[in-house]
ZAMARGU-4260 file (C-alpha; in steps of 0.2 Angstrom, whole numbers, plus 5000, padded with zeros to 4 digits):
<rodrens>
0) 5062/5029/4987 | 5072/5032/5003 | 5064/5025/5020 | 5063/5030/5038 | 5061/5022/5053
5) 5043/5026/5060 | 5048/5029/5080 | 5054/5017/5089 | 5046/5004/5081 | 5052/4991/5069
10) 5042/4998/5052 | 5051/5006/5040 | 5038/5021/5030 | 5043/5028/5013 | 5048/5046/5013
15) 5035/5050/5005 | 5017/5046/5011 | 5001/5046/5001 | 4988/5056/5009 | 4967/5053/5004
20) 4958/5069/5011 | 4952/5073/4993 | 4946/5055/4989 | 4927/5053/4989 | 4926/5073/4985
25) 4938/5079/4973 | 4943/5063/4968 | 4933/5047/4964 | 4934/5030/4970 | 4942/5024/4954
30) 4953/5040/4954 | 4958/5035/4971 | 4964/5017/4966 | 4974/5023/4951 | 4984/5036/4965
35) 4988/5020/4978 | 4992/5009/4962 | 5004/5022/4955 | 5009/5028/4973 | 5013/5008/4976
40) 5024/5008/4961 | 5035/5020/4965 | 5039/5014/4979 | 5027/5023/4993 | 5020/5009/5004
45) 5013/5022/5019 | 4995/5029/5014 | 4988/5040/5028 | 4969/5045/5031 | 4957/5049/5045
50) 4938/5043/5049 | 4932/5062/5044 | 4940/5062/5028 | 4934/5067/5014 | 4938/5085/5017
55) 4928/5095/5018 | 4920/5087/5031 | 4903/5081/5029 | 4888/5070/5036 | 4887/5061/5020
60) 4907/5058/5016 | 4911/5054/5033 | 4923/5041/5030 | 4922/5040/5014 | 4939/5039/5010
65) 4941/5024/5022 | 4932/5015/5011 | 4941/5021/4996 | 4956/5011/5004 | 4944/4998/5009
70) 4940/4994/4992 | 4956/4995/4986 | 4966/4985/4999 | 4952/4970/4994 | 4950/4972/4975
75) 4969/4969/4976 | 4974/4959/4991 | 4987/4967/4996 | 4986/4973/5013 | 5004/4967/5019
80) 5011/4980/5006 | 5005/4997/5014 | 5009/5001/5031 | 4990/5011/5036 | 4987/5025/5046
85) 4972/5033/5052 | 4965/5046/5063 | 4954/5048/5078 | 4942/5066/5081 | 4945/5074/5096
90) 4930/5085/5104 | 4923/5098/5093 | 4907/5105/5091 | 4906/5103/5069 | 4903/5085/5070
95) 4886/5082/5077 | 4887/5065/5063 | 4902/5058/5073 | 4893/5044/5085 | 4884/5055/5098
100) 4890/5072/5091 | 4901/5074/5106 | 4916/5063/5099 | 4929/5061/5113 | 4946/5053/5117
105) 4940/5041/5130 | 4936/5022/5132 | 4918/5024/5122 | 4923/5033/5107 | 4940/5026/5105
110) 4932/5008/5103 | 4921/5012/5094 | 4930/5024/5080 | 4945/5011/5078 | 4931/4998/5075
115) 4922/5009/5061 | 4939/5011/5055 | 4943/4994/5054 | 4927/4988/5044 | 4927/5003/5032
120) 4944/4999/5030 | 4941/4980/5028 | 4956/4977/5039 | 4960/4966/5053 | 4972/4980/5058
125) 4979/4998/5057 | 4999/4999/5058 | 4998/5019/5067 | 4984/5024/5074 | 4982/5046/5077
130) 4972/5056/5090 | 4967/5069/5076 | 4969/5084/5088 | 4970/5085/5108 | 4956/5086/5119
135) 4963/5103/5128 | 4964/5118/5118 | 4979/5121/5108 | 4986/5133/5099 | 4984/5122/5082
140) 4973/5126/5065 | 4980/5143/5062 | 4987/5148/5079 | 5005/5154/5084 | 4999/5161/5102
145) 4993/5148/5117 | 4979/5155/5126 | 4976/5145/5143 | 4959/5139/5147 | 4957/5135/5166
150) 4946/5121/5171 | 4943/5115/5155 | 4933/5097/5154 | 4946/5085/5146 | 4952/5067/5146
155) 4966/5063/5154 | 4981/5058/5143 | 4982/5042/5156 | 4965/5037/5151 | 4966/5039/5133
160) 4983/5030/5132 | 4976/5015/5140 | 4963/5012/5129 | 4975/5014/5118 | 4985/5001/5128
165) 4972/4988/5124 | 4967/4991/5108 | 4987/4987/5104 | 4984/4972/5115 | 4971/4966/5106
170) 4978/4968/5089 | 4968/4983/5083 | 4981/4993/5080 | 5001/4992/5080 | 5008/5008/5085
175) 5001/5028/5089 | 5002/5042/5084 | 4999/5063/5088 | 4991/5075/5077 | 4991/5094/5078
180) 5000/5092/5097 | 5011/5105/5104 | 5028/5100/5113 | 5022/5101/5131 | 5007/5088/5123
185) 5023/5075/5116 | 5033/5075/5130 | 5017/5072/5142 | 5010/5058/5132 | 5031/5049/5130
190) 5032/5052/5150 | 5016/5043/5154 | 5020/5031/5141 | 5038/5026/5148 | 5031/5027/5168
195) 5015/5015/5166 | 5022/5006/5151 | 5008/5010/5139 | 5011/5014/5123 | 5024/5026/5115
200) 5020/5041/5103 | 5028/5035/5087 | 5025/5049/5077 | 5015/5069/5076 | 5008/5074/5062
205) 5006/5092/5061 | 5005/5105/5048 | 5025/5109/5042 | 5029/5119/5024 | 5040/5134/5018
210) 5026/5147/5026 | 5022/5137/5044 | 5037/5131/5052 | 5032/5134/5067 | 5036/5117/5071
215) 5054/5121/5073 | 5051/5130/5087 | 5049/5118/5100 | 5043/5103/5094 | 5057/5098/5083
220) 5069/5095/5098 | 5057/5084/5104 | 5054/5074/5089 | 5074/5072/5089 | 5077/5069/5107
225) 5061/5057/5110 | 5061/5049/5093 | 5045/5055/5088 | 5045/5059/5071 | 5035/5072/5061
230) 5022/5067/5048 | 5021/5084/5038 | 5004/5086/5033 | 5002/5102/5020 | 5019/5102/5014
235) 5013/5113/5000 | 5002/5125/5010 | 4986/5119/5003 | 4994/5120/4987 | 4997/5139/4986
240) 5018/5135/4984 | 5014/5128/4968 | 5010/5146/4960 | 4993/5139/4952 | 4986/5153/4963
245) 4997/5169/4958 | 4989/5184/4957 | 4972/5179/4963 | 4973/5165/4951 | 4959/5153/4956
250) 4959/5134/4944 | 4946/5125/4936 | 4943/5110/4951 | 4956/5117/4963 | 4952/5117/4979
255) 4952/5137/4984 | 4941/5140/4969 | 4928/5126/4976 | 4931/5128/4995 | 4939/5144/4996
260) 4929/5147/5011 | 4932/5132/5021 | 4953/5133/5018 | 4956/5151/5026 | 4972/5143/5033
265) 4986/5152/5020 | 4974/5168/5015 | 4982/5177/5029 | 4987/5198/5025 | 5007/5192/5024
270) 5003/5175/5018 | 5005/5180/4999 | 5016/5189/5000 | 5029/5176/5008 | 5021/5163/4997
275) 5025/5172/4979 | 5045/5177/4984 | 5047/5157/4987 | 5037/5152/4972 | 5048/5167/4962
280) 5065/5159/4971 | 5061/5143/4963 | 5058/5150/4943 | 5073/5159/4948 | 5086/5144/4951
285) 5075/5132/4936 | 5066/5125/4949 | 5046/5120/4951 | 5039/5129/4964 | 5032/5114/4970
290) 5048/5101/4970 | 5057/5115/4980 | 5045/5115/4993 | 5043/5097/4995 | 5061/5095/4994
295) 5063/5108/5008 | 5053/5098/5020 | 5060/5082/5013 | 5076/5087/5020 | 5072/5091/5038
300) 5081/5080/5051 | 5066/5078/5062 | 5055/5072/5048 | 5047/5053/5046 | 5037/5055/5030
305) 5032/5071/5020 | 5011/5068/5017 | 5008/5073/4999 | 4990/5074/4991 | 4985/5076/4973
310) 4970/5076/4962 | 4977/5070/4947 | 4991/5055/4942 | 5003/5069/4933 | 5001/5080/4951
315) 5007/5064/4960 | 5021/5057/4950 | 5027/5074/4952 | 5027/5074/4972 | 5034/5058/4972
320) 5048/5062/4962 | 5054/5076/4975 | 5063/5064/4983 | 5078/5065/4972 | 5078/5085/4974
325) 5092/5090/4984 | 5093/5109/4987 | 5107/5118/4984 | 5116/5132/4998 | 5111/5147/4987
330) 5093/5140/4985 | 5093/5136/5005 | 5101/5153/5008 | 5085/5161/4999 | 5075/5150/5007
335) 5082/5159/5025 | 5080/5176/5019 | 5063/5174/5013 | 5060/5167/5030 | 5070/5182/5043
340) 5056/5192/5031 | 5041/5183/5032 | 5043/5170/5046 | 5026/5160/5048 | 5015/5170/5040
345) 5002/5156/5038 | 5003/5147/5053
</rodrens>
């Protein structure tokens, strides 16, 4: 396993982290131990979840993954092995279960969602704690265009970083993190950070794969320049670069053929399209489709840890093992001309 440095802080994350969205849907509580055990053994000590998750999001497995890794973390006493992360909502109007079912960024809900966290967790602590989303509109969740909305009821980055401010002091959590944030949303949150010494950004977790790089745009120089590091989350596009969905293809448990509804994200007109001529380049050069595309994002200079999910032990093993995958230049070449064609079809 290879290890980066998460921000500026003094934890070192495994290239890989283990992500949990399926745990407590598609996968069991026991299901969910084997993955950590098994992640754990290889190596991986950074396991990433989210107060809504499992996904799809419901009333009645809200947080049920927390208390997956709960469970786990006390059945085997090891909570000094993993380094945690878990994620705050932001507003939105699809979670009326969330405390009063208008979860916000501010002193009230911040409290009270590291708290839940915490004792679904069964942890004193979390290592990184995420904002889920912004509280402005963004152009995240499918969106390449940023449409401005004036006026708009929000809470100030100030006020949400000081609560974070305090939560760090109190030993709730260690460090923070960004999800689904734009550039102008990184920078803002580091200047405020650095001018009232609260805490710094260690790390944005946003959507980055073969078929949405969108993140190179702008918010890779920033991760660079301001050491905050991306956490890719759908590195294999909901796992449509794996192939198992050629040709309208639709799985026995996967997860287009039992929420096909609800993961809209990659079924864009071009989206296929784009998706097929990668998962063809890898058959092409021996490659799994898969390993190419996790190796891909393995690769990128801005990246802290590339998120990975699976429903089954075999599925895992396999992700994990990307890390000894280097691309070579006529792969990467075909990569770049798939691209110039079909550049962020899926966004």
């Amino acid at each position: 396993m290879q290890y980066r440095r998460l921000g500026r802080t003094d934890l070192r994350v495994s290239l890989i982290c283990l992500g949990s969205m399926t745990w407590g849907r598609q996968n069991t509580e026991a299901e969910g131990h084997a993955q950590m055990d098994l992640a754990l053994d290889r190596g991986v000590n950074f396991i990433d979840t989210a107060e809504m998750y499992s996904v799809p999001v419901t009333a009645e497995t809200y947080g049920r993954s927390e208390e997956i890794i709960g469970s786990w973390l006390a059945a085997r006493g090891n909570r000094d092995k993993v380094i945690l992360a878990t994620k705050a909502v932001g507003p939105g109007d699809r979670f009326g279960h969330i405390r009063d079912g208008r979860p916000r960024l501010n002193r009230v809900h911040l409290t009270q969602a590291v708290e839940d966290s915490l004792r679904r967790l069964r942890s004193d602590y979390v290592d990184l704690y995420q904002l889920h989303w912004p509280e402005r509109s963004v152009n995240s969740f499918g969106k390449l265009g940023y449409v401005h909305v004036e006026d708009e009821d929000t809470v100030p980055v100030a006020e949400t970083l000081g609560v974070l401010g305090d939560l760090v002091a109190a030993g709730k959590i260690r460090h923070v993190g960004l999800s689904n944030e734009t550039p102008w949303g990184m920078m803002s949150f580091a200047r405020i950070a650095d001018a009232a010494g609260l805490p710094r950004v260690a790390s944005v977790q946003n959507a980055y794969n073969l078929v949405n790089r969108a993140f190179e745009v702008g918010a890779a120089e920033v991760a660079i320049r301001e050491d905050i590091g991306l956490l890719a989350y759908s590195p294999l596009a909901g796992g449509w670069l794996t192939g198992k969905y050629d040709g309208g293809a639709r799985p026995e448990g996967a997860r287009m053929t039992l929420f096909g509804d609800y993961f809209r994200r990659y079924a864009t007109p071009s989206g296929p399209e784009a998706i097929a001529a990668y998962v063809a380049l890898a058959r092409r050069h021996g490659l799994v489709p898969a390993a190419m595309a996790l190796a891909f994002v393995n690769a990128r200079r801005f990246l802290t840890s590339n998120i990975v999910g699976a429903t089954s032990l075999p599925q895992l093993a396999a992700n994990i093992d990307s890390v000894e995958l280097v691309l070579d230049e006529e792969v990467l070449q075909g990569i770049e001309a798939i691209h110039a064609r079909w550049s962020n079809p899926c966004p």
